[in-house]
C-alpha positions in Angstrom: 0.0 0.0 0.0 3.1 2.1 0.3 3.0 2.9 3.5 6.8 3.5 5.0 6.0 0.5 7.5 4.6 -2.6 6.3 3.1 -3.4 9.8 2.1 0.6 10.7 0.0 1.4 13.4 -2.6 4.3 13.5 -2.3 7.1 16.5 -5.7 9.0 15.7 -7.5 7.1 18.6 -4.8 6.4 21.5 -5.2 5.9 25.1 -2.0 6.2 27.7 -1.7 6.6 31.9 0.1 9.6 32.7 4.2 9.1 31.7 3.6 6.4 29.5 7.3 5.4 28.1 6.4 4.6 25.0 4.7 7.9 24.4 7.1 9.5 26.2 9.7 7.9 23.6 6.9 9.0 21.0 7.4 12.6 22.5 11.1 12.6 22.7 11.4 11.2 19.1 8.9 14.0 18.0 11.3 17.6 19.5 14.0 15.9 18.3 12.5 16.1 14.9 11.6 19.5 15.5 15.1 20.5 16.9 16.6 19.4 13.9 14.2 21.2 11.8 14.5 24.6 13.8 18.7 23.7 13.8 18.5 23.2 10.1 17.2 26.6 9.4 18.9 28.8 11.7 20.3 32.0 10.3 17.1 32.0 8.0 14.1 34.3 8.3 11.8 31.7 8.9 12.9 28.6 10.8 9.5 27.6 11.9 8.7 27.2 7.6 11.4 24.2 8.2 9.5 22.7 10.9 6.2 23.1 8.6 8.2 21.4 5.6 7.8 18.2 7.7 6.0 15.5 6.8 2.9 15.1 9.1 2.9 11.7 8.8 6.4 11.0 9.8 5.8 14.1 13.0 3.1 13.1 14.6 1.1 10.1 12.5 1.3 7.0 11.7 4.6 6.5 10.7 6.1 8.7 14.0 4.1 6.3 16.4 4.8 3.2 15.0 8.6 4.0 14.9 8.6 5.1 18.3 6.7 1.9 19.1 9.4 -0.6 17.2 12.1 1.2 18.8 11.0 1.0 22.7 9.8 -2.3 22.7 12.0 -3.5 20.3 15.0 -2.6 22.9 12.8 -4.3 25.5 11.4 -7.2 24.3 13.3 -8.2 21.4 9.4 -8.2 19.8 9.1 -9.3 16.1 7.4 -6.3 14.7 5.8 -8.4 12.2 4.2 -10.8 14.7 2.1 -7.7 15.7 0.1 -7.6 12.4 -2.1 -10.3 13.5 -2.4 -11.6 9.9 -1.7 -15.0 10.8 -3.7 -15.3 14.1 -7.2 -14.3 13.6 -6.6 -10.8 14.6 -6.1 -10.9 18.2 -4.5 -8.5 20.3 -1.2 -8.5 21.5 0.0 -7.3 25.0 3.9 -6.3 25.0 5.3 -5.4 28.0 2.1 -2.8 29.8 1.4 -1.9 26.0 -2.1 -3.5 24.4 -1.8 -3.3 20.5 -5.2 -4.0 18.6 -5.7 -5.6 15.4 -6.6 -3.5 12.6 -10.0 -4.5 12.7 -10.2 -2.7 16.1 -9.2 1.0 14.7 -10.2 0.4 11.2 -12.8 -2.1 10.3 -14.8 -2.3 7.0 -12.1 -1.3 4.9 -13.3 -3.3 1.7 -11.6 -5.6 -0.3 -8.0 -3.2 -1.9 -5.7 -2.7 0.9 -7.7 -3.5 3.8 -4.6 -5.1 5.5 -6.8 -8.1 7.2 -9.3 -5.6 8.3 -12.3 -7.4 9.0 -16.5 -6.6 8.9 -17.7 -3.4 11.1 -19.8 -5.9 13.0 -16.5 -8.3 14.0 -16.5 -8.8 17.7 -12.6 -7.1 17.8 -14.0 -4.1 16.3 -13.8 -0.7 18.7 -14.2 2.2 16.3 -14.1 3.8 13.1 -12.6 6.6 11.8 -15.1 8.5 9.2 -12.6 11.1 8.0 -12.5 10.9 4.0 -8.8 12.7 4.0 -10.5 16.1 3.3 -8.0 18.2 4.6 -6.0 17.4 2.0 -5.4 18.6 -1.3 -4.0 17.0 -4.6 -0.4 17.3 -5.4 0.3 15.2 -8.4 4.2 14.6 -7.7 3.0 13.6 -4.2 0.2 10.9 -5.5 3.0 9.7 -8.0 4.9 8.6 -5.5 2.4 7.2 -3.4 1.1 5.2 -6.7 5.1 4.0 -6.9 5.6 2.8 -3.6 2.0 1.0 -3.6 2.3 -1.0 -7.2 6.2 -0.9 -7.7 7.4 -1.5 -3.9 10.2 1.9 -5.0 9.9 5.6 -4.9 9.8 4.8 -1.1 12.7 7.9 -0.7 10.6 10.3 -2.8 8.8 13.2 -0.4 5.3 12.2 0.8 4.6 16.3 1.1 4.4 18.8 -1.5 7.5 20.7 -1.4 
């Protein structure tokens, strides 16, 4: 699907105790990203453009929590990332450490027959809830969908800028 993960989990619907470590590795992860932005663009007029210039996804989506996820319990646990997708066992749930992962099905059920990753019906017992959002804050950038298009049917492209630039 071209996604930068090929097991990727979703942050739009997350719940955490107070000092969670893994979100607190999440956080950590995210200002040093923004350091290095702000870093990157001193001396110029506008620093916090640089810090704007960064892809969304790899901030604060998808991409940020799931690498901030394979790199705490990783160290850990030692935890196959790939045993997480629950693609080969039904689609249960996995505990790691005081961290519950849900299958797919549990954030994102329904979600047809393309690219639905093992997603299963809206009315399967191990779904939770469902995000509605149809992507409308975003606009079309036809280098941007390019690329997307090349990492989904050609597996490259995978270094090419998911933002418009």
């Amino acid at each position: 699907m071209g996604y930068t993960y090929s097991v990727q989990l979703t942050q739009w619907a997350l719940a955490a105790s107070p000092k969670q470590p893994l979100l607190d590795h999440f956080l950590s992860n995210f200002r040093t990203k923004v350091q290095k932005a702000l870093n990157d663009a001193e001396g110029t007029k506008t620093p916090v453009k640089s810090v704007m210039k960064q892809d969304p996804l790899e901030l604060t989506g998808p991409v940020a929590i799931t690498k901030a996820s394979m790199e705490w319990l990783g160290e850990r646990t030692g935890v196959r990332w790939q045993a997480l997708s629950g693609l080969h066992d039904g689609g249960r749930s996995k505990v790691v450490l005081d961290t519950l992962i849900l299958p797919i099905t549990g954030f994102s059920p329904g979600r047809g027959k393309y690219g639905n990753m093992g997603s299963k019906a809206l009315d399967d017992p191990s779904a939770r809830v469902q995000h509605k959002a149809q992507g409308s804050w975003r606009k079309f950038y036809p280098k941007v969908e390019l690329g997307k298009a090349c990492r989904t049917f050609l597996g490259r492209c995978k270094d090419w800028s998911k933002v418009p630039e």
